[in-house]
PyMOL CGO cylinders between C-alpha atoms (Angstrom):
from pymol import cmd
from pymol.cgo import CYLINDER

trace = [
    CYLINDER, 0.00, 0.00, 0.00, 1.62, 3.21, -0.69, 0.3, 1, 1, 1, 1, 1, 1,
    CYLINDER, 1.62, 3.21, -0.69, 1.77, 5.59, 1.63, 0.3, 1, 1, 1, 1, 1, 1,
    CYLINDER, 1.77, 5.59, 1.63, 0.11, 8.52, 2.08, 0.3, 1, 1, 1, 1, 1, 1,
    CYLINDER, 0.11, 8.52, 2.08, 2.10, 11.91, 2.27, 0.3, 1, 1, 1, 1, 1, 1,
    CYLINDER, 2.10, 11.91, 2.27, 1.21, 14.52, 4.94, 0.3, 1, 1, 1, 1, 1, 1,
    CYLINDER, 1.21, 14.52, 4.94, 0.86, 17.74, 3.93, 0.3, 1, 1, 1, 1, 1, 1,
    CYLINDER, 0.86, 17.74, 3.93, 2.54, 20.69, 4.94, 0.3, 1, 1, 1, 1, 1, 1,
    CYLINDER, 2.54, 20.69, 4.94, 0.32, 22.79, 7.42, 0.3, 1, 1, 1, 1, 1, 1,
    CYLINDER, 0.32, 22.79, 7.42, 0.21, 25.97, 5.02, 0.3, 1, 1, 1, 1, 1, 1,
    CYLINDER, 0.21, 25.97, 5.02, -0.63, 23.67, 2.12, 0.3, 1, 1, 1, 1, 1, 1,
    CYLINDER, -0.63, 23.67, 2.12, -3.82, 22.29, 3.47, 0.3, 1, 1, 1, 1, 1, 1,
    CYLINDER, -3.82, 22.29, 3.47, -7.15, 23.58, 2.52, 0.3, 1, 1, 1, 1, 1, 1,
    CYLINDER, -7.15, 23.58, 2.52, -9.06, 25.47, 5.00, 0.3, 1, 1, 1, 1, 1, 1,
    CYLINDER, -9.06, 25.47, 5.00, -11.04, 24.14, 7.25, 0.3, 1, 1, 1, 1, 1, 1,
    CYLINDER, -11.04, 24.14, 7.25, -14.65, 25.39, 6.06, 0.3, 1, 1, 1, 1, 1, 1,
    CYLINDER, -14.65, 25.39, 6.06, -15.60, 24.69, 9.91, 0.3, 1, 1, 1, 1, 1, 1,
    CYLINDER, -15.60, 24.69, 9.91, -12.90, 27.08, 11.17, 0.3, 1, 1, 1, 1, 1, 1,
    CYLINDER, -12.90, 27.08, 11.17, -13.51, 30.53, 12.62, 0.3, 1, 1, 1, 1, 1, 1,
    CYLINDER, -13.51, 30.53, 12.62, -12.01, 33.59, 10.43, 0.3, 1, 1, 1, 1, 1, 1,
    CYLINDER, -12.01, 33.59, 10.43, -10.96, 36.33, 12.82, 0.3, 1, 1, 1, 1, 1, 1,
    CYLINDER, -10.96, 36.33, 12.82, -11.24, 40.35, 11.29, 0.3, 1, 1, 1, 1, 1, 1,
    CYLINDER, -11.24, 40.35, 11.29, -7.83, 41.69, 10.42, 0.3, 1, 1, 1, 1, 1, 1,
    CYLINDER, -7.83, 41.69, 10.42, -6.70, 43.79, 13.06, 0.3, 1, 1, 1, 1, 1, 1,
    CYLINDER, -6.70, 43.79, 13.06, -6.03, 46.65, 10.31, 0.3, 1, 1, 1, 1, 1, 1,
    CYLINDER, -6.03, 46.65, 10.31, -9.52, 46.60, 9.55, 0.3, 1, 1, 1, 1, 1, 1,
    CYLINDER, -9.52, 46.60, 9.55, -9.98, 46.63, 13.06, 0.3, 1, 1, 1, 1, 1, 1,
    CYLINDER, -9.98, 46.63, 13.06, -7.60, 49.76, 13.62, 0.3, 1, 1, 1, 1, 1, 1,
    CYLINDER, -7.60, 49.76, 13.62, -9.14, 51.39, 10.51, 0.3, 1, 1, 1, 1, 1, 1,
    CYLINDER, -9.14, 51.39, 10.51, -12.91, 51.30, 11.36, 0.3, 1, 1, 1, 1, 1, 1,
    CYLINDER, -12.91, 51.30, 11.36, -12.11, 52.39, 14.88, 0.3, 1, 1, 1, 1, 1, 1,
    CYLINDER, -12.11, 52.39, 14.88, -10.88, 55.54, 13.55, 0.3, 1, 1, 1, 1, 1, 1,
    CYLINDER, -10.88, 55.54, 13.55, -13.51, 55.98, 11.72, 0.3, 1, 1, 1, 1, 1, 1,
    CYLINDER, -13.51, 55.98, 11.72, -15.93, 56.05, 14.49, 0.3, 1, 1, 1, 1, 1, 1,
    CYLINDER, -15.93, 56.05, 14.49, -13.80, 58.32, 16.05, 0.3, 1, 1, 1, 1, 1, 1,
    CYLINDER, -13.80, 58.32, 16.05, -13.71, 60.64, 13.24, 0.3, 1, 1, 1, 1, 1, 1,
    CYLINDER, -13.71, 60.64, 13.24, -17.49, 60.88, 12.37, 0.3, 1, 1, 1, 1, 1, 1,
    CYLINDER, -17.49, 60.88, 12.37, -17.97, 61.73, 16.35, 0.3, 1, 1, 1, 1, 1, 1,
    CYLINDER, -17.97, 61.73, 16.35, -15.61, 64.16, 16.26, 0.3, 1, 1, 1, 1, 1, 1,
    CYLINDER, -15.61, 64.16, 16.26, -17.54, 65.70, 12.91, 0.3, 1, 1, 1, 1, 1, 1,
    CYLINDER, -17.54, 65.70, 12.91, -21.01, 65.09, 14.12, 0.3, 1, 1, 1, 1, 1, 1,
    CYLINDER, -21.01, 65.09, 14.12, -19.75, 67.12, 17.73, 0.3, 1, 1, 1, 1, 1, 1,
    CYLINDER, -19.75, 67.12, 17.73, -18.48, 70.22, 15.37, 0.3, 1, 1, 1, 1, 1, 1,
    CYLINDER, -18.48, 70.22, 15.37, -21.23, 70.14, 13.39, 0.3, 1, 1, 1, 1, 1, 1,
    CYLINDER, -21.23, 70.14, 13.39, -24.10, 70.37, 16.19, 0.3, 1, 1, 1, 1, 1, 1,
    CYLINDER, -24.10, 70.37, 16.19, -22.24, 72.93, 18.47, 0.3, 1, 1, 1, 1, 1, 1,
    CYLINDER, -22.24, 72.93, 18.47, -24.24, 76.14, 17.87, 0.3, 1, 1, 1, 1, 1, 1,
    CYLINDER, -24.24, 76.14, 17.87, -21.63, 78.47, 19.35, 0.3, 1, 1, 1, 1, 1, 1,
    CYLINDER, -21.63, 78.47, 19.35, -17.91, 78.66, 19.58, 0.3, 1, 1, 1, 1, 1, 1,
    CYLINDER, -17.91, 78.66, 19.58, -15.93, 81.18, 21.68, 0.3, 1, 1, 1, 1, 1, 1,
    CYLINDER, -15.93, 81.18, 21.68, -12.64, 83.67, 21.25, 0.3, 1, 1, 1, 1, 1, 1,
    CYLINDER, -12.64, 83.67, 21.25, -9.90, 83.47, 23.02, 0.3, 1, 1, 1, 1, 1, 1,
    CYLINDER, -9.90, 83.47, 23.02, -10.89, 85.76, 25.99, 0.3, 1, 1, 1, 1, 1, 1,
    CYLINDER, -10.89, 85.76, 25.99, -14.00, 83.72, 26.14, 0.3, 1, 1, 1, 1, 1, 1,
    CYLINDER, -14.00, 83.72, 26.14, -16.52, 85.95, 23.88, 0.3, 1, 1, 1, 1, 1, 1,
    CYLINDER, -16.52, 85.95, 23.88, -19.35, 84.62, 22.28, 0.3, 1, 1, 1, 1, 1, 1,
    CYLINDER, -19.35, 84.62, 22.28, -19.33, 84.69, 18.81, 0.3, 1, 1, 1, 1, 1, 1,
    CYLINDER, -19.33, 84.69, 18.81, -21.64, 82.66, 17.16, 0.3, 1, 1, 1, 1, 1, 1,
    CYLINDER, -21.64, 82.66, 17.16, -25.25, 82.74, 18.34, 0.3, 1, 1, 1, 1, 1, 1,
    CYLINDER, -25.25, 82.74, 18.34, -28.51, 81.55, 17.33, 0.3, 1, 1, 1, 1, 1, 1,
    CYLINDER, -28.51, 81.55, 17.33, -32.21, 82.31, 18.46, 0.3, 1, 1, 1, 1, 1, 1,
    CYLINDER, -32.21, 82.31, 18.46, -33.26, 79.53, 20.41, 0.3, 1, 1, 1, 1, 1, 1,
    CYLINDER, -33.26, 79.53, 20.41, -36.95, 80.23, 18.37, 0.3, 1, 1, 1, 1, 1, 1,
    CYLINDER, -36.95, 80.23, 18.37, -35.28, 79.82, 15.35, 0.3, 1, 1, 1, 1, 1, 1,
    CYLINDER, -35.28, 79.82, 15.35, -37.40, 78.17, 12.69, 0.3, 1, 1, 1, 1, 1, 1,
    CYLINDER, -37.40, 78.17, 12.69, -36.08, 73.99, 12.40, 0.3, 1, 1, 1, 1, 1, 1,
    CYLINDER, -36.08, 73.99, 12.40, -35.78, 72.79, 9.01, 0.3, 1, 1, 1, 1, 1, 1,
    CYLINDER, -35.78, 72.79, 9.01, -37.25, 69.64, 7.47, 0.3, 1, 1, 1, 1, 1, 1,
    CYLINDER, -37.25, 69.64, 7.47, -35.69, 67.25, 5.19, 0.3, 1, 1, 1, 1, 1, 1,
    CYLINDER, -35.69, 67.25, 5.19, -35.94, 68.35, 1.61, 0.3, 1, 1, 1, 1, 1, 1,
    CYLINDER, -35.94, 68.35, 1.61, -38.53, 71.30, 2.93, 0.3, 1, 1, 1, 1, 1, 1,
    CYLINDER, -38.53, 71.30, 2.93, -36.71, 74.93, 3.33, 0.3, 1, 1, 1, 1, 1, 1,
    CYLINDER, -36.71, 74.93, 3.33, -38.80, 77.47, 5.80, 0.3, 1, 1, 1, 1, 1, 1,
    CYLINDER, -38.80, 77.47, 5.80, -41.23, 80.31, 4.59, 0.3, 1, 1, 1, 1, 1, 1,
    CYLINDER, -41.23, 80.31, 4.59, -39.71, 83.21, 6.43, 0.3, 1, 1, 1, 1, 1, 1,
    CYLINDER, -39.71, 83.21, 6.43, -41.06, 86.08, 4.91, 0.3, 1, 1, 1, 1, 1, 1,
    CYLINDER, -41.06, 86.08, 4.91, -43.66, 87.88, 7.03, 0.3, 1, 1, 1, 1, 1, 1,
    CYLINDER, -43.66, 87.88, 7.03, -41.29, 86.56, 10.16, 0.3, 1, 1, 1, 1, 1, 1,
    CYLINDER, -41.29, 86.56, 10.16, -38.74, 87.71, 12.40, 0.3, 1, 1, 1, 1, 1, 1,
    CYLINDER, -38.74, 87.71, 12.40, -35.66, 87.42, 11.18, 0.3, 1, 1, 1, 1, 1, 1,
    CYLINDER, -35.66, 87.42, 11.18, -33.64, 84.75, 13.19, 0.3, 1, 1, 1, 1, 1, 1,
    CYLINDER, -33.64, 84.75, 13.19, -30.70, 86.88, 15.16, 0.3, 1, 1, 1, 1, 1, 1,
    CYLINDER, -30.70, 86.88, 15.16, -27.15, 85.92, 15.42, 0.3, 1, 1, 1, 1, 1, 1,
    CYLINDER, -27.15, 85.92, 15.42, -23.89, 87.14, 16.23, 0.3, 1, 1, 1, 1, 1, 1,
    CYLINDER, -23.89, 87.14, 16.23, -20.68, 85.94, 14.20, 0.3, 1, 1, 1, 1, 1, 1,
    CYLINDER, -20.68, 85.94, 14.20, -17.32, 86.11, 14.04, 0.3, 1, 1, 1, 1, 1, 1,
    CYLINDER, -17.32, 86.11, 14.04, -16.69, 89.29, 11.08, 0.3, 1, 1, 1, 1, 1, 1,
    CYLINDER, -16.69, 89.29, 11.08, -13.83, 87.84, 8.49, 0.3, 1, 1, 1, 1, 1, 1,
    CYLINDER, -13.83, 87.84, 8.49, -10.94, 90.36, 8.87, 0.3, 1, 1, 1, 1, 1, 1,
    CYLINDER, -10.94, 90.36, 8.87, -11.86, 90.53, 12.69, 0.3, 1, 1, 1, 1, 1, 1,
    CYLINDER, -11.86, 90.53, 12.69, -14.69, 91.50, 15.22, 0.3, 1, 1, 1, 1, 1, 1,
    CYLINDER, -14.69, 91.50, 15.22, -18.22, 90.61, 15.68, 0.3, 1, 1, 1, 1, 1, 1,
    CYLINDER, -18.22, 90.61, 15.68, -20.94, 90.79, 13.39, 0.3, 1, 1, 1, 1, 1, 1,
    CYLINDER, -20.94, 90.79, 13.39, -24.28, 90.81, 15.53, 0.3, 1, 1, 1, 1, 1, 1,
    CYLINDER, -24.28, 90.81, 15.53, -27.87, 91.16, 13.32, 0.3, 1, 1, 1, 1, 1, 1,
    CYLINDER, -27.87, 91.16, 13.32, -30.02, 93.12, 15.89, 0.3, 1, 1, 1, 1, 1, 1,
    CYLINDER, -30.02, 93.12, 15.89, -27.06, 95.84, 15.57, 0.3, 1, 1, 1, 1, 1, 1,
    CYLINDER, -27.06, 95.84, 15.57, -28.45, 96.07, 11.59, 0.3, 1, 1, 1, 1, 1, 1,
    CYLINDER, -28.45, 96.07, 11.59, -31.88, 97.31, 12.72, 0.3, 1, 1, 1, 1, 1, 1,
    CYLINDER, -31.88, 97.31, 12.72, -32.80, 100.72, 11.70, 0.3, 1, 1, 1, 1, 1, 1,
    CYLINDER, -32.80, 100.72, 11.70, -32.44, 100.17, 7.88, 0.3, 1, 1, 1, 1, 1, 1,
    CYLINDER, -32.44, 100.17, 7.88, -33.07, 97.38, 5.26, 0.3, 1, 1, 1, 1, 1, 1,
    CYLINDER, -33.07, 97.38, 5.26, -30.54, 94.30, 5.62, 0.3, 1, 1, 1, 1, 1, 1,
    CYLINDER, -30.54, 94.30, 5.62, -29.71, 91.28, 2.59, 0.3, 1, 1, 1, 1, 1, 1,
    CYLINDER, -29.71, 91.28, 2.59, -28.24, 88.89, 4.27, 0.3, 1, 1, 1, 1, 1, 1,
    CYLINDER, -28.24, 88.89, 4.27, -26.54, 86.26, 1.61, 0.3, 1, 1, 1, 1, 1, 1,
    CYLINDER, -26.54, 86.26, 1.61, -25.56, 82.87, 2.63, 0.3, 1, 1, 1, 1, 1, 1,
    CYLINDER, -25.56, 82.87, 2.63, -22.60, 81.45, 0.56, 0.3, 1, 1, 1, 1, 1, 1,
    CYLINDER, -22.60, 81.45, 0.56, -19.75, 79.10, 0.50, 0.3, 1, 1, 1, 1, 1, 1,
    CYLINDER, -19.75, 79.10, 0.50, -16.57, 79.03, -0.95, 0.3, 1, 1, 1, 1, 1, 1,
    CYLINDER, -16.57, 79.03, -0.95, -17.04, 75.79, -2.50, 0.3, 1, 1, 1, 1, 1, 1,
    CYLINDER, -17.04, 75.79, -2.50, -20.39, 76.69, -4.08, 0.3, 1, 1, 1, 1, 1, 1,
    CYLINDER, -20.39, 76.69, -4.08, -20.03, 77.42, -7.97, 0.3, 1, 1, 1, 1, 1, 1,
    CYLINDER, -20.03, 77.42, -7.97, -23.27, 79.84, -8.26, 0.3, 1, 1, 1, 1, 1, 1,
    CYLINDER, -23.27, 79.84, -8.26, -22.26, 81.46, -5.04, 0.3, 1, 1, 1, 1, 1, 1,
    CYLINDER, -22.26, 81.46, -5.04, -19.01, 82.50, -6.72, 0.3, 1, 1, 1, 1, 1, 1,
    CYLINDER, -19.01, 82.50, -6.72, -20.80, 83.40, -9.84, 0.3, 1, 1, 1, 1, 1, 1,
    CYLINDER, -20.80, 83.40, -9.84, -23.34, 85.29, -7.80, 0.3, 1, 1, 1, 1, 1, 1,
    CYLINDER, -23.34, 85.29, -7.80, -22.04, 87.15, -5.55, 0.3, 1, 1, 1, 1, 1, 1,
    CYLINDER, -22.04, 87.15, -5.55, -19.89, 89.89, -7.80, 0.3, 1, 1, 1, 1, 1, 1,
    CYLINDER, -19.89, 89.89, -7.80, -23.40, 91.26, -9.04, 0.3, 1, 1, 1, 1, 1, 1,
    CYLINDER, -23.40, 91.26, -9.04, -24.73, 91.19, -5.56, 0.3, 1, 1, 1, 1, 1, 1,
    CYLINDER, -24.73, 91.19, -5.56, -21.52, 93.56, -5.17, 0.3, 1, 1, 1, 1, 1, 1,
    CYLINDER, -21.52, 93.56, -5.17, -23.00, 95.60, -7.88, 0.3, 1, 1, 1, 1, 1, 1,
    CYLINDER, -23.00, 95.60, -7.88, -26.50, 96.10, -6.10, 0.3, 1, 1, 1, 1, 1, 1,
    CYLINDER, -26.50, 96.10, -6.10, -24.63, 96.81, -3.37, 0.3, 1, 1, 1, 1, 1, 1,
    CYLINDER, -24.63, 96.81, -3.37, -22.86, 99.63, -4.92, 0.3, 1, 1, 1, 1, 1, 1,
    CYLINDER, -22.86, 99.63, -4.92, -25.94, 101.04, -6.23, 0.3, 1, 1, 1, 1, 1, 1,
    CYLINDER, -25.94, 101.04, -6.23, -28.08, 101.45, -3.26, 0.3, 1, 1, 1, 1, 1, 1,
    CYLINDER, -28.08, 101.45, -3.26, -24.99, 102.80, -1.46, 0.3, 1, 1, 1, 1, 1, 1,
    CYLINDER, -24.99, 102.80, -1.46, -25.91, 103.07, 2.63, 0.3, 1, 1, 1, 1, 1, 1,
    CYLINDER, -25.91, 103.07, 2.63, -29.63, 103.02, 1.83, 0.3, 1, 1, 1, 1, 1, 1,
    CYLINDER, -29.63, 103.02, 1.83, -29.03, 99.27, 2.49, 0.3, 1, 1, 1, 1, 1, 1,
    CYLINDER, -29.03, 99.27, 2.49, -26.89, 96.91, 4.67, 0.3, 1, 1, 1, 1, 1, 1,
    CYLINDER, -26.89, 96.91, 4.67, -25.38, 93.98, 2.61, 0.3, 1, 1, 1, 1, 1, 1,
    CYLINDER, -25.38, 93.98, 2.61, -24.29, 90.92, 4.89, 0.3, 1, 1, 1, 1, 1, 1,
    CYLINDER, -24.29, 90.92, 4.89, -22.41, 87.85, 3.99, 0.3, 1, 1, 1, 1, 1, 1,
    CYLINDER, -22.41, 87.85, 3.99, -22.56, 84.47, 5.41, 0.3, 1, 1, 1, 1, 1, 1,
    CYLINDER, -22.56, 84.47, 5.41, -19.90, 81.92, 4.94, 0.3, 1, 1, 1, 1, 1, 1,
    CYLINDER, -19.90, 81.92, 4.94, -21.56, 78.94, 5.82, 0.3, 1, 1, 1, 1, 1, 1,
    CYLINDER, -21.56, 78.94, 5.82, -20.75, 75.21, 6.16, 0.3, 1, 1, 1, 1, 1, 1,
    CYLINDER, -20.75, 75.21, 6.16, -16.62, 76.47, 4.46, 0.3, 1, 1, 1, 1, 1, 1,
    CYLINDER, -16.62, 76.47, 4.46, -13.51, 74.53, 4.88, 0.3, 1, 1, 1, 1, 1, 1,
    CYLINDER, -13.51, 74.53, 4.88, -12.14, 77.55, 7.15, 0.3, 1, 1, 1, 1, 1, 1,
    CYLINDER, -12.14, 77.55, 7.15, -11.82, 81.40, 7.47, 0.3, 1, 1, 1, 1, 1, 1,
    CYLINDER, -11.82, 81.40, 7.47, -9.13, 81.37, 5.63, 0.3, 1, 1, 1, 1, 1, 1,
    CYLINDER, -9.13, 81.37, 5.63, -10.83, 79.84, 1.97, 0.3, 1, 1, 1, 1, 1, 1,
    CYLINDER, -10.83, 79.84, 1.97, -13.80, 82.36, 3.18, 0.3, 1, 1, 1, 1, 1, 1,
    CYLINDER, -13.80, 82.36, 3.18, -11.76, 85.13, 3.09, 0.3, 1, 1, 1, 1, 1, 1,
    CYLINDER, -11.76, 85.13, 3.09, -10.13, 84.25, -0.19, 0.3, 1, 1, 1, 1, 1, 1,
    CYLINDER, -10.13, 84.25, -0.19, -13.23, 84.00, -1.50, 0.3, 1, 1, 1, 1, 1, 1,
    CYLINDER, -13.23, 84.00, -1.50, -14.13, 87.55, -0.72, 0.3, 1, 1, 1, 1, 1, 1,
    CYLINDER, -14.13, 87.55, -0.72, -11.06, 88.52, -2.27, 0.3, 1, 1, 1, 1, 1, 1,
    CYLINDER, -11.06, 88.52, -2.27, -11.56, 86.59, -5.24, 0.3, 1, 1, 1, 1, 1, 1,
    CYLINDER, -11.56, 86.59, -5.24, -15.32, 88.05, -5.96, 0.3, 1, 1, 1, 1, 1, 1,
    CYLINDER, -15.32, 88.05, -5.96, -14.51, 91.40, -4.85, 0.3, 1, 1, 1, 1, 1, 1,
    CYLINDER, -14.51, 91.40, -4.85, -17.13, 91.79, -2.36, 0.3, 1, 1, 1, 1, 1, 1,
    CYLINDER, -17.13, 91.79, -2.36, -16.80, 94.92, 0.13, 0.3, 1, 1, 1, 1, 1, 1,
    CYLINDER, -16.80, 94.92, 0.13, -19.83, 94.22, 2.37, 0.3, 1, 1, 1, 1, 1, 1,
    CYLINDER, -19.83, 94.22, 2.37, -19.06, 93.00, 5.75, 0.3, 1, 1, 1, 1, 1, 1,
    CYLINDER, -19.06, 93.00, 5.75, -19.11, 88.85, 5.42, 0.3, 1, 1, 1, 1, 1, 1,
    CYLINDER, -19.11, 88.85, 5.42, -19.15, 87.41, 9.09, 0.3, 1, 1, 1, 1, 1, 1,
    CYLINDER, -19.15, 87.41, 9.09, -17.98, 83.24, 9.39, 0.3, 1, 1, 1, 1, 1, 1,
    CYLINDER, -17.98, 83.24, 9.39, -20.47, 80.27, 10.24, 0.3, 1, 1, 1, 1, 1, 1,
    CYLINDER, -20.47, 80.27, 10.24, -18.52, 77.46, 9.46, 0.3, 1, 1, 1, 1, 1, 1,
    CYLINDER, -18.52, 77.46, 9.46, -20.63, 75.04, 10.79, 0.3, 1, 1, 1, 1, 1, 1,
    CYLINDER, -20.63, 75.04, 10.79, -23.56, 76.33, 8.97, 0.3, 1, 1, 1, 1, 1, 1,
    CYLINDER, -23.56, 76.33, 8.97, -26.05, 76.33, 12.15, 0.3, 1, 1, 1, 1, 1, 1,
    CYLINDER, -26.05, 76.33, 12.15, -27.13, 80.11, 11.03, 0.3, 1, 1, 1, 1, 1, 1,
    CYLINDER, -27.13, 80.11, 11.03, -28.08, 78.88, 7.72, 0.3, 1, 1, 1, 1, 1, 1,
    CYLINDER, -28.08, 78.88, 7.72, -29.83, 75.98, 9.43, 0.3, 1, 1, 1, 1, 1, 1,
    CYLINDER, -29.83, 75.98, 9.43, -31.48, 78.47, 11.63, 0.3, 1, 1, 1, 1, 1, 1,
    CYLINDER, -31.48, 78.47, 11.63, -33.22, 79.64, 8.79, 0.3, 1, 1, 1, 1, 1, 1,
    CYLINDER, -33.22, 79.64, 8.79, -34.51, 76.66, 8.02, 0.3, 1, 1, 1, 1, 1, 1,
    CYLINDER, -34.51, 76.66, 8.02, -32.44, 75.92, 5.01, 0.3, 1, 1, 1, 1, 1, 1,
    CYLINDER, -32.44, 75.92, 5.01, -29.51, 74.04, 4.18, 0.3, 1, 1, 1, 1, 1, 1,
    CYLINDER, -29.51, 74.04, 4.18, -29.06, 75.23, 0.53, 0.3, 1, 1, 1, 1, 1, 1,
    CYLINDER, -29.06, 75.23, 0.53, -26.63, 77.36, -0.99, 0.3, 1, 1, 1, 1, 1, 1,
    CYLINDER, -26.63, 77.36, -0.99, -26.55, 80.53, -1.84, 0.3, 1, 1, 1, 1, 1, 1,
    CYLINDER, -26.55, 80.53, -1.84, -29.24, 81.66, 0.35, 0.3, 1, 1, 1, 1, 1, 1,
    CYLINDER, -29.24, 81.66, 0.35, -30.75, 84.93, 0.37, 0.3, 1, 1, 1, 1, 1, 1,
    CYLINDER, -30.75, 84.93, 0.37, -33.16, 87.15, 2.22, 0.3, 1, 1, 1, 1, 1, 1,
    CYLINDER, -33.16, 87.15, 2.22, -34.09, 90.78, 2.44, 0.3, 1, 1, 1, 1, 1, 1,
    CYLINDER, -34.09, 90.78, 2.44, -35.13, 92.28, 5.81, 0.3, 1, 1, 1, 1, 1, 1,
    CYLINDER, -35.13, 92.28, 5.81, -36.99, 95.42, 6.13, 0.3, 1, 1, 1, 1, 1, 1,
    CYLINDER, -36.99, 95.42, 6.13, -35.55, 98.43, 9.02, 0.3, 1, 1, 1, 1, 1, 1,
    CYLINDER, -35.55, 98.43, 9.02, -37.88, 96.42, 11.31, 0.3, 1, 1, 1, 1, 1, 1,
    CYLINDER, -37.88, 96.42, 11.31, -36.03, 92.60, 11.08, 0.3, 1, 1, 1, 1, 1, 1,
    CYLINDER, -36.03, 92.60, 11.08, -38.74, 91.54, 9.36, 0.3, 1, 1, 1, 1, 1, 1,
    CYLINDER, -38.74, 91.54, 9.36, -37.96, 89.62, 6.60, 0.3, 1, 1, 1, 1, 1, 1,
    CYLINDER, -37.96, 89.62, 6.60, -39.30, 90.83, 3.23, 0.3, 1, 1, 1, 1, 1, 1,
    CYLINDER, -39.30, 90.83, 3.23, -37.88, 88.21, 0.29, 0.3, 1, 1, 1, 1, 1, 1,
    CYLINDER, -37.88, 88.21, 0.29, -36.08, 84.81, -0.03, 0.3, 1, 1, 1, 1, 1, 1,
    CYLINDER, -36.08, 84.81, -0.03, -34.34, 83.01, -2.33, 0.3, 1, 1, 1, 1, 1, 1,
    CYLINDER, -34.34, 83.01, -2.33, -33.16, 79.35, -1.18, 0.3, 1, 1, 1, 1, 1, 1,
    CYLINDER, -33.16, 79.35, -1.18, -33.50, 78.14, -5.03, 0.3, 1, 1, 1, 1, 1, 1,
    CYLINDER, -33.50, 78.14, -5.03, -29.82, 78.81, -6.15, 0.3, 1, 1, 1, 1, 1, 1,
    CYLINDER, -29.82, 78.81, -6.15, -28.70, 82.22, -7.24, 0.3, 1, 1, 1, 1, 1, 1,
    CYLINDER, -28.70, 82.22, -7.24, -30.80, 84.86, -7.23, 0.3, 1, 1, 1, 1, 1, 1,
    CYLINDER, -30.80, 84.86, -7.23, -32.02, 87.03, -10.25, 0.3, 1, 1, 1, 1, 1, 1,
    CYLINDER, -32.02, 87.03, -10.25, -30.94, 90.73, -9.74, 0.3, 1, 1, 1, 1, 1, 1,
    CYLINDER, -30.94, 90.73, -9.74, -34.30, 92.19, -11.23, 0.3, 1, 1, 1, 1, 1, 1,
    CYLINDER, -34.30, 92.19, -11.23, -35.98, 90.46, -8.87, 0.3, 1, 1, 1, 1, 1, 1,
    CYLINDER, -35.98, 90.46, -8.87, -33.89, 91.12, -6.01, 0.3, 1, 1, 1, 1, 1, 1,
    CYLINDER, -33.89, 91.12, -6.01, -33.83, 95.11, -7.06, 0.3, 1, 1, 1, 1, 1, 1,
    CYLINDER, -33.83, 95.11, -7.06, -37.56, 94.77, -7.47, 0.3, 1, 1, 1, 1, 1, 1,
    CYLINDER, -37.56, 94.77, -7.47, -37.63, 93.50, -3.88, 0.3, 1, 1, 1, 1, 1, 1,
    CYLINDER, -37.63, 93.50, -3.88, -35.60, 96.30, -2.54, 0.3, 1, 1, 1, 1, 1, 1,
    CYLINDER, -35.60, 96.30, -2.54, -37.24, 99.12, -4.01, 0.3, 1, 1, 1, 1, 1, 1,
    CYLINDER, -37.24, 99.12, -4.01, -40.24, 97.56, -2.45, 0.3, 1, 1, 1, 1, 1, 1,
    CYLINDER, -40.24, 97.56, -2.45, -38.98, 97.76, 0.88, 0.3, 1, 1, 1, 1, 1, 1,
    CYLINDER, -38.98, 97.76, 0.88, -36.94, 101.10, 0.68, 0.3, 1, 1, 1, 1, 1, 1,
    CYLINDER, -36.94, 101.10, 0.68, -40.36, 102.45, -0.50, 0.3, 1, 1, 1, 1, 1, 1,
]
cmd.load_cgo(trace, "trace")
């Protein structure tokens, strides 16, 4: 009878019975993972953040309108939601200071193509109603001051632009789209909105003139 040869261990099939461990890369990989998305999801909830002396900059109504999925909020005919932001270039950029005069307040990102086509003739509008109206950017849910204030540079804009990185003002209008934008009358009342992509400068004239009066 001939005999049988035994097989080296690492030449044997595996043993369909046998228990296959996970890789401890995979492991090591999907553990950071966790850690990363809780680290994002903390960021992205906190609604305020503070300077180094301890100064609140970003703030947000608590009676701010919440957003629904795939619904944004009718604000016009409402309060205005207030809040206080860091200004790019330094300071604080607070809304109820604004009252006494219309307000636009434009929500934009650096990373959003019609905000960058967009907001050069919202420069232009601004330069034609002069101080009769207070122009206010947003940077909202940006990769940092830094690509926000390149982006101001890059467009040209001269109105004050104030940093909400986050994006919890923009969600505290009950939006989450980009560009954003609504018109306020002297009383914080807000007037027009646009949360459908850039907004068309006859209408937006049209809706100033309105409120001006």
């Amino acid at each position: 009878m001939a005999a049988i040869e035994e097989l080296h261990p690492d030449d044997r099939p595996p043993d369909p019975g046998a228990r296959r461990g996970i890789p401890r890369g995979l492991l090591w990989a999907l553990a950071l993972a966790v850690v990363v998305l809780t680290v994002a999801s903390w960021v992205a909830l906190s609604n305020e953040r503070t300077t180094d002396d301890g100064q609140r900059v970003v703030k947000i109504d608590p009676d701010a309108p919440t957003p629904k999925l795939g619904e944004d909020a009718e604000l016009v005919g409402r309060d205005a939601p207030g809040f206080a932001l860091t200004r790019l270039g330094g300071g604080n950029l607070v809304l109820n200071d604004l009252r006494g005069k219309p307000v636009l307040i434009n929500f934009w990102a650096s990373t959003c193509t019609p905000c960058i086509e967009e907001m050069p003739a919202l420069e232009q509008v601004h330069q034609r109603y002069g101080d009769k109206v207070t122009f206010v950017g947003v940077a909202s849910m940006d990769r940092g001051e830094s690509f926000a204030r390149a982006m101001v540079d890059r467009t040209g804009v001269t109105y004050d632009s104030g940093y909400d990185g986050a994006g919890n003002v923009l969600v505290s209008y009950g939006t989450t789209a980009l560009p954003a934008t609504y018109l306020l009358d002297a009383d914080g009342i807000v007037r027009y909105q646009r949360t459908s992509g850039a907004v068309a400068i006859d209408e937006l004239t049209a809706a100033l003139d309105r409120v001006i009066g």
